[in-house]
C-alpha atoms as one frame of an Amber mdcrd trajectory, in Angstrom:
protein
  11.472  -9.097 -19.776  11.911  -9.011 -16.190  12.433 -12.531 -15.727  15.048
 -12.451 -18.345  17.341 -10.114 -16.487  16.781 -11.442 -13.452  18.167 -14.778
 -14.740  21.397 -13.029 -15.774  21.906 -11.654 -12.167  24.243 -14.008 -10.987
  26.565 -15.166 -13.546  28.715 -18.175 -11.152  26.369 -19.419  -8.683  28.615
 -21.614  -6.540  26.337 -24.164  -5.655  23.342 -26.280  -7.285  21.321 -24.308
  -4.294  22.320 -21.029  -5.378  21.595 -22.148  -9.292  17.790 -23.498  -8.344
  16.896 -20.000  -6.579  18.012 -17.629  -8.673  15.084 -16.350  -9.529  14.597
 -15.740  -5.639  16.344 -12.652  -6.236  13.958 -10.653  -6.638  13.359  -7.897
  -4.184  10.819  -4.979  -6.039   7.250  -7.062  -4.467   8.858  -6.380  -0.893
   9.486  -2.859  -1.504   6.327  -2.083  -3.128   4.530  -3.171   0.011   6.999
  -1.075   2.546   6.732   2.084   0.064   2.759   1.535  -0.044   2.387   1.352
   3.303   4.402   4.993   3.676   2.368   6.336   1.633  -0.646   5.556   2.149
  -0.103   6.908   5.679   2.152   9.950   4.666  -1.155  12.560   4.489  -3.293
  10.994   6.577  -0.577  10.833   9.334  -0.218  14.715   9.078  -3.853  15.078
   8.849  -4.204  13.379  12.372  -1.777  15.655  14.065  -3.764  18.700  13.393
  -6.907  17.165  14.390  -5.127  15.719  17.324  -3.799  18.985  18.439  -6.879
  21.216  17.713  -8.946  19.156  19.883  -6.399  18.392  22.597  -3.792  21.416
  22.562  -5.861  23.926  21.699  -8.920  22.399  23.187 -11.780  22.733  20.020
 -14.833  21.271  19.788 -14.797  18.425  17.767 -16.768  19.324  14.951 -15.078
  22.184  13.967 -11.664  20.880  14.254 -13.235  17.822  11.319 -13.787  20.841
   9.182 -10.094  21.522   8.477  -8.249  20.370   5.486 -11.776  19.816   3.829
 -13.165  21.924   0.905 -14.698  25.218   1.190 -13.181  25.948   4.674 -14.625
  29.259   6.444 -12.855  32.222   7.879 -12.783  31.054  10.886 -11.410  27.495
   9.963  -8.744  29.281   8.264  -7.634  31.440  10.682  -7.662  28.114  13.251
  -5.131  26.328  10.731  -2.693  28.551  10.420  -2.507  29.025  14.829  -2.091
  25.227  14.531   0.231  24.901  11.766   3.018  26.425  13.993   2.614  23.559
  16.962   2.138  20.778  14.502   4.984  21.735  12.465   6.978  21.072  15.987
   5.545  17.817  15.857   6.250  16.727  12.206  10.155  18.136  12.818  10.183
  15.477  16.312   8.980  12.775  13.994  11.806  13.486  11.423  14.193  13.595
  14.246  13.250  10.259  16.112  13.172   8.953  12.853  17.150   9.723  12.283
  19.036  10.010  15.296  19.723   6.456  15.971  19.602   5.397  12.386  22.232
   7.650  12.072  24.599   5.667  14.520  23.313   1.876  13.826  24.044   2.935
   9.807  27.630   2.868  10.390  27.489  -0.709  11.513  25.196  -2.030   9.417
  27.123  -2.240   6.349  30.441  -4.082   7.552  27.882  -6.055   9.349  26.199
  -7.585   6.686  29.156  -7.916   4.516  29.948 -10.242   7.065  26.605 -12.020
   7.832  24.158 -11.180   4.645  21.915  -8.951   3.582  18.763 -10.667   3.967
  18.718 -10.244   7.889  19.087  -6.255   7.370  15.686  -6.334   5.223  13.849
  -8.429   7.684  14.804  -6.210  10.693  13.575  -2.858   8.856  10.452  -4.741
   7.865   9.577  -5.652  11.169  10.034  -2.224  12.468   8.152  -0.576  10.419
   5.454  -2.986  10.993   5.418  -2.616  14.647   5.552   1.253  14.078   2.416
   1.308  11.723   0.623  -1.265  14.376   1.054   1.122  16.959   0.033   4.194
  15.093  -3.186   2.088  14.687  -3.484   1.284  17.967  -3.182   5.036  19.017
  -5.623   6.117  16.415  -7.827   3.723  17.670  -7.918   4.867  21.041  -8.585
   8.608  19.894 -11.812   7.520  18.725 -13.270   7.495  22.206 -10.263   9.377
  23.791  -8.937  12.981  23.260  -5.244  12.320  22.714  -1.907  13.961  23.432
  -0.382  14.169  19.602   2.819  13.787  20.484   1.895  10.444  21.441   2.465
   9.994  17.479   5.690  10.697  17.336   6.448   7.616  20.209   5.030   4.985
  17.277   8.458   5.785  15.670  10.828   4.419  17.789   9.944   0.819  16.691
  11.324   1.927  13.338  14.483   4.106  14.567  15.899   1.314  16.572  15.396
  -1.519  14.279  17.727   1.392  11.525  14.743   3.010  10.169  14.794   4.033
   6.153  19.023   4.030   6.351  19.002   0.447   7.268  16.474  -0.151   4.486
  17.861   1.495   1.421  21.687   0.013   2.363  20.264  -3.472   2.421  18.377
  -3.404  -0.597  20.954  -1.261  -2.248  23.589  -3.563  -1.333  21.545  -6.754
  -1.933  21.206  -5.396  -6.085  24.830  -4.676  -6.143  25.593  -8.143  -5.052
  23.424 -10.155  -7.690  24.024  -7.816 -10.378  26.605  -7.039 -12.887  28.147
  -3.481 -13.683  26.480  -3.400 -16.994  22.711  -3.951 -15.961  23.387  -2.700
 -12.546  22.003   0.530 -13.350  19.273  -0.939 -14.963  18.271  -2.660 -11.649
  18.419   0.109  -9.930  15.959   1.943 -11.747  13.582  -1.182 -12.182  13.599
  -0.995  -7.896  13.339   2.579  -7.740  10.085   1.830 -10.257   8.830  -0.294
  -7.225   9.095   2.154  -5.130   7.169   4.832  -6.934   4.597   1.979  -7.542
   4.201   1.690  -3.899   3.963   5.331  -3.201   1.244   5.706  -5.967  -0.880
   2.481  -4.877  -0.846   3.991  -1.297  -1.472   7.419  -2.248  -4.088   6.541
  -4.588  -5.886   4.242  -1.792  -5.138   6.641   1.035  -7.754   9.416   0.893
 -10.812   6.671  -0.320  -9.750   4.478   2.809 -10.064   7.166   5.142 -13.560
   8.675   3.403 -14.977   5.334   3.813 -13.621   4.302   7.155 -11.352   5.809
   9.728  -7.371   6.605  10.234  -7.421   3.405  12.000  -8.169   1.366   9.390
  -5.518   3.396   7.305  -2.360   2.459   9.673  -3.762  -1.374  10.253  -3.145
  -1.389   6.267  -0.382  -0.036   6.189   0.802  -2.785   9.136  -0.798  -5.596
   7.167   0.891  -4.385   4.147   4.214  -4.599   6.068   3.433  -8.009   7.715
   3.530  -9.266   3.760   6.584  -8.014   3.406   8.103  -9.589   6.371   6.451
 -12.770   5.002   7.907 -12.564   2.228  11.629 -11.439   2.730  11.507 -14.816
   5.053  10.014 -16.811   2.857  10.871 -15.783  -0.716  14.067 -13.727  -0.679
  17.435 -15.464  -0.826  20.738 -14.370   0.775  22.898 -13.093  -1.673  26.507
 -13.522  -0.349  27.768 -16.617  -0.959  27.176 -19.229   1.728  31.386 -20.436
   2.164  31.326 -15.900   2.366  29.184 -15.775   5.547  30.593 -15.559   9.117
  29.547 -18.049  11.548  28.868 -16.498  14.863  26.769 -17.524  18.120  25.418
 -14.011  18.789  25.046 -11.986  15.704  23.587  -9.333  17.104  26.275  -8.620
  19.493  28.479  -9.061  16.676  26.624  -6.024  15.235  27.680  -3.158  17.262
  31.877  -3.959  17.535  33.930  -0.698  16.704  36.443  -2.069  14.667  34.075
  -2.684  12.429  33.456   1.209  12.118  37.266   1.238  12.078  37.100  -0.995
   8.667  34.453   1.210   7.324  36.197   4.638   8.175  39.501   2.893   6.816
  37.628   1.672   3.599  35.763   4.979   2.700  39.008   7.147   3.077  41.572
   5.178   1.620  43.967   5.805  -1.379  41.930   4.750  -4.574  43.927   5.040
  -7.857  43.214   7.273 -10.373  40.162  10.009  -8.782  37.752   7.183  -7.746
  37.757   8.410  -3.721  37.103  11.985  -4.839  34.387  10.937  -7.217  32.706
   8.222  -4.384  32.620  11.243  -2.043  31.321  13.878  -4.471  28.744  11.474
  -5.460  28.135  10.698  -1.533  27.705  14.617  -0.364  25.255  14.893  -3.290
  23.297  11.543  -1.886  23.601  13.527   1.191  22.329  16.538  -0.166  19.257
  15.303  -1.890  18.148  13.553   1.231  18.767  16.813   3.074  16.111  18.739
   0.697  13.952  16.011   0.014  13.150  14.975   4.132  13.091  19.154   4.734
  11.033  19.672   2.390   8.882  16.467   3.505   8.586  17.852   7.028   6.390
  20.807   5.671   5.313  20.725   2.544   1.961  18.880   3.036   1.269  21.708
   5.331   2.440  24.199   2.771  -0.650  22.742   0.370  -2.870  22.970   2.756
  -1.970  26.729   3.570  -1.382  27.701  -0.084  -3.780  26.110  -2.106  -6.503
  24.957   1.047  -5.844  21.396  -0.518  -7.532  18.237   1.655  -6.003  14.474
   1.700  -7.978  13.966  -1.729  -6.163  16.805  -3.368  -2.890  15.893  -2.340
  -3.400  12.493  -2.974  -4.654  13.157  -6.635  -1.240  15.309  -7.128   0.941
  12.611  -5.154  -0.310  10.116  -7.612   0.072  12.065 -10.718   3.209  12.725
  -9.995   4.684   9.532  -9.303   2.978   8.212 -12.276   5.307  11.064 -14.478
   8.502   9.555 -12.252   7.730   5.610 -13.435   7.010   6.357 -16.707  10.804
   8.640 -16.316  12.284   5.831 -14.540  11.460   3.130 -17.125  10.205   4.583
 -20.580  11.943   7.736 -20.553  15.329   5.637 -19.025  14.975   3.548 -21.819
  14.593   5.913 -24.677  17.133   8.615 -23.559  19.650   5.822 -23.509  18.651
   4.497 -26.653  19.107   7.349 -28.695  21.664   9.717 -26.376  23.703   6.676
 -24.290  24.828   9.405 -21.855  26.840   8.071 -19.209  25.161   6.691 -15.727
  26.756   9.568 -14.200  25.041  12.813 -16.577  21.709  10.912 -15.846  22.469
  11.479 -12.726  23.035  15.184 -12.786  20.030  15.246 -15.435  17.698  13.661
 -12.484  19.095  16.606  -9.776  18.633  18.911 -12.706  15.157  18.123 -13.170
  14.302  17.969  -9.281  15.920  21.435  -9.218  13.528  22.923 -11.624  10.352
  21.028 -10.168  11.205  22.538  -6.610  11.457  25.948  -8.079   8.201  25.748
 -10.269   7.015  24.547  -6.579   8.067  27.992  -5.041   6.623  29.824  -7.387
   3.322  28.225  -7.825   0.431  30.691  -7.444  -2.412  28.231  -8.818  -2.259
  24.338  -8.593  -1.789  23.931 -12.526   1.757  24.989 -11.724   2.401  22.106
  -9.813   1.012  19.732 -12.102   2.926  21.651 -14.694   6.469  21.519 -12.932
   6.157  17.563 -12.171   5.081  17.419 -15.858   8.327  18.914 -16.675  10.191
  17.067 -14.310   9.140  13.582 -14.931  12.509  12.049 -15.132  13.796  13.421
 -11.555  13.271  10.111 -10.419  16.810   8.644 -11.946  18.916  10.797  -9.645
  19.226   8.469  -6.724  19.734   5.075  -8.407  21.913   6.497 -10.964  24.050
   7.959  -8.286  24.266   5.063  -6.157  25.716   3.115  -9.972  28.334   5.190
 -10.369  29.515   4.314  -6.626  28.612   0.740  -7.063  30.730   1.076 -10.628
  34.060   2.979  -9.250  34.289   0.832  -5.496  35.452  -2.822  -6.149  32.206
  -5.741  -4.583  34.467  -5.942  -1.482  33.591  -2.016  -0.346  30.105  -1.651
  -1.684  28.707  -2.507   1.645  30.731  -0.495   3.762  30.567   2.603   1.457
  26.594   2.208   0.998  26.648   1.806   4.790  27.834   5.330   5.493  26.353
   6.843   2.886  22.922   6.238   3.869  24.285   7.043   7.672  25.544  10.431
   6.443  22.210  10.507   4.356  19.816   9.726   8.297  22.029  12.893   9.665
  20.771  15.185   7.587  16.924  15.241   8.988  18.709  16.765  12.105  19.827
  19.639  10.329  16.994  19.578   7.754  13.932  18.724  10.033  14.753  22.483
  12.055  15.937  24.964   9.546  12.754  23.961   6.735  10.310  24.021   9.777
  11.790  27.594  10.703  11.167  28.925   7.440   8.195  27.544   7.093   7.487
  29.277  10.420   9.013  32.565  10.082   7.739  33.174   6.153   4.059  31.885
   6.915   2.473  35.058   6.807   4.157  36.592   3.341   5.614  33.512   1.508
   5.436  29.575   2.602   6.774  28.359  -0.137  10.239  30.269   0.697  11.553
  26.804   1.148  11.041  25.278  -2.174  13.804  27.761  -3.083  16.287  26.009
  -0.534  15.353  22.808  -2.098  16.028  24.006  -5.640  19.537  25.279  -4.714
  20.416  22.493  -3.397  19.758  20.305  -6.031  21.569  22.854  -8.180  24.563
  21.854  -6.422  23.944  18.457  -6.413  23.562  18.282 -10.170  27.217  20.546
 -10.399  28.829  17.421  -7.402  27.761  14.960 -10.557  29.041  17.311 -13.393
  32.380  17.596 -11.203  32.380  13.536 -11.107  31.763  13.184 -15.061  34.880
  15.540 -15.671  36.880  13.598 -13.331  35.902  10.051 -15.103  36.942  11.638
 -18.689  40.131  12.922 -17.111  40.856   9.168 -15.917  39.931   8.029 -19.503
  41.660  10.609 -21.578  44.832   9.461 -19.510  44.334   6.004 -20.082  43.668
   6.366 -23.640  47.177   8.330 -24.084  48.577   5.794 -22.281  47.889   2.931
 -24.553  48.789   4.372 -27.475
């Protein structure tokens, strides 16, 4: 089935080249790997920060600092996790931040870049950054095993991946790369199937995660996570094929300098805000501050929440892991089954599955809040299983309204606005996480909800727009 669409992706290839690799546009084995290797590093990661800083920060012996996050945790241990919580929370919110800033101000480049000079050298840089960040998070880990370590030291692994454009520079290649070899009618379609490779990735690594640990060390964790990355470098060199148009590329001696010229910003600022007929530039940027939005509650609520479940329910890596897996096994089966069979018998529009998926994340994140046992959670992502479709589905209906020529540039600062947000996000969910601690920590599920309230009323906005447009054009013809 796969194979079938895929062979549809590009309708004119222009050359007998382009014809013979069509089926090199494929792109869901590379993200798998990148997605697995996040994952499978997401709890551990946090788990190494509080060992990190009980035995160096707070100077613990050893042995009792191995006893938190595992089952049947004393008094004592208790107490000790929530004086560290505070300082590693500090930690997590520097991550978040490193992880943004400078994505934030390559992003805007990025997309008039590679309209220029492709898409495939966009995925290979990200790849490669992340790989050197997860090699050096193994190298770090390593050395804790016979030396106590600063845990900020952590945090530095990052930079590999901020400078080479982090997630931003990620999402608007790949995002771009579908909208380039796809068509508006199975466009959506893609998106999802992608999306589905990411979840796939996140559940292989969250599933191997905790076992990998129990067996070995956190080492061995982030030199998988590398060597999962390292395939996907292979094979974005090897495998993937560019997909502009080779008589569409630039030629230039240094494309790298080419990279950071201001009037390309100038084209993208010009692009984004200019006159679009009918209400397509009010419904791109409703559908971009709702992007923005979700990324805003979803990296927040990232920057605590692991420590929320170990606070709230005394949950270890294995717990989380077994919830982590369950629910991103609820968002494939949403992103593909339920996709298919909501479409099948309701067609609703690309944008109302949109504001369906921020409906759905909406009620999951205040089941989340309210949670007093840990059937709730299992309940709410039970609930919730299609929340998955937001992002893809949003990113259609830009990819639908903008014309091939803008896609890049429009992608480009969306995902640049989207890398801002952890600087806002990062601080205020890690102060009330802080400041509600002792009464409530899961005050800032509720945030998280509202927003995606609002984000599901941005798409609800953009459907009543699009029937405006088509209620006028209808009158028109007749």
């Amino acid at each position: 089935m796969e194979n079938n669409e895929n062979a549809d992706l590009v309708e004119e290839p222009t050359s007998p080249s382009l014809e013979r690799k069509q089926r090199y546009f494929i792109l869901e084995p590379a993200v798998l790997l990148v997605f697995f290797a996040w994952n499978i590093c997401s709890a551990v990661f946090t788990n190494q920060i509080v060992y990190q800083t009980c035995t160096f920060v707070f100077k613990k012996n050893e042995s009792l600092c191995a006893q938190l996050g595992t089952v049947n945790e004393t008094e004592e241990i208790q107490e000790l996790e929530k004086a560290i919580q505070p300082y590693t929370s500090n930690i997590m919110m520097a991550k978040a931040l490193v992880e943004s800033v400078f994505p934030a101000f390559c992003g805007i480049f990025i997309g008039p870049w590679s309209d220029r000079y492709g898409r495939k050298p966009v995925l290979v840089a990200s790849f490669v950054g992340s790989f050197l960040t997860y090699s050096t998070l193994a190298l770090i880990s390593f050395i804790s095993m016979y030396y106590s370590i600063n845990p900020w030291y952590y945090v530095l692994a990052y930079i590999t991946t901020a400078l080479s454009g982090g997630t931003p520079m990620l999402i608007t290649g790949v995002f771009c790369y579908i909208a380039d070899v796809t068509t508006e009618k199975n466009r959506a379609t893609k998106m999802a199937i992608v999306e589905a490779a990411v979840f796939t990735g996140l559940l292989a690594g969250t599933l191997s995660s905790s076992y990998i640990l129990q067996w070995t060390n956190s080492a061995t964790v982030f030199t998988v996570a590398a060597g999962s990355v390292f395939l996907g470098v292979l094979y974005n060199i090897f495998y993937i094929e560019e997909s502009i148009k080779p008589h569409e590329l630039a030629e230039s001696n240094s494309k790298l300098r080419e990279l950071f010229r201001f009037d390309l910003v100038s084209e993208l600022v010009q692009t984004c805000f200019k006159h679009r007929p009918n209400y397509d530039r009010l419904i791109i940027w409703l559908v971009i501050l709702a992007l923005a939005a979700n990324i805003f509650a979803m990296d927040g609520t990232a920057t605590v929440f692991i420590l929320f479940l170990r606070e709230r329910f005394e949950w270890t890596v294995k717990d989380y892991s077994f919830y982590d897996a369950t629910t991103i096994i609820l968002m494939i089966f949403g992103n593909t089954i339920g996709l298919y069979a909501i479409k099948k018998v309701f067609n609703p529009s690309v944008t109302m599955l949109a504001a369906l998926g921020f409906s759905f994340y909406a009620i999951n994140s205040t089941i989340q809040g309210m949670a007093s046992e840990p059937w709730h959670l299992y309940m709410g992502a039970s609930i919730c299983f299609m929340k998955g479709i937001a992002g893809p589905m949003s990113r259609a209906v830009i990819s639908n309204t903008a014309p091939a020529t803008d896609i890049g540039k429009i992608f480009s600062l969306t995902t640049s606005i989207e890398s801002i947000t952890p600087l806002l996000s990062a601080p205020l969910y890690t102060y009330v996480y802080k400041s509600t601690l002792a009464w409530y920590p899961g005050a800032f599920n509720l945030i998280t909800a509202m927003l995606y309230f609002i984000c599901a009323c941005l798409l609800i906005f953009v459907r009543v727009f699009q029937s405006m447009y088509q209620s006028i054009n209808y009158i028109s013809v007749n």
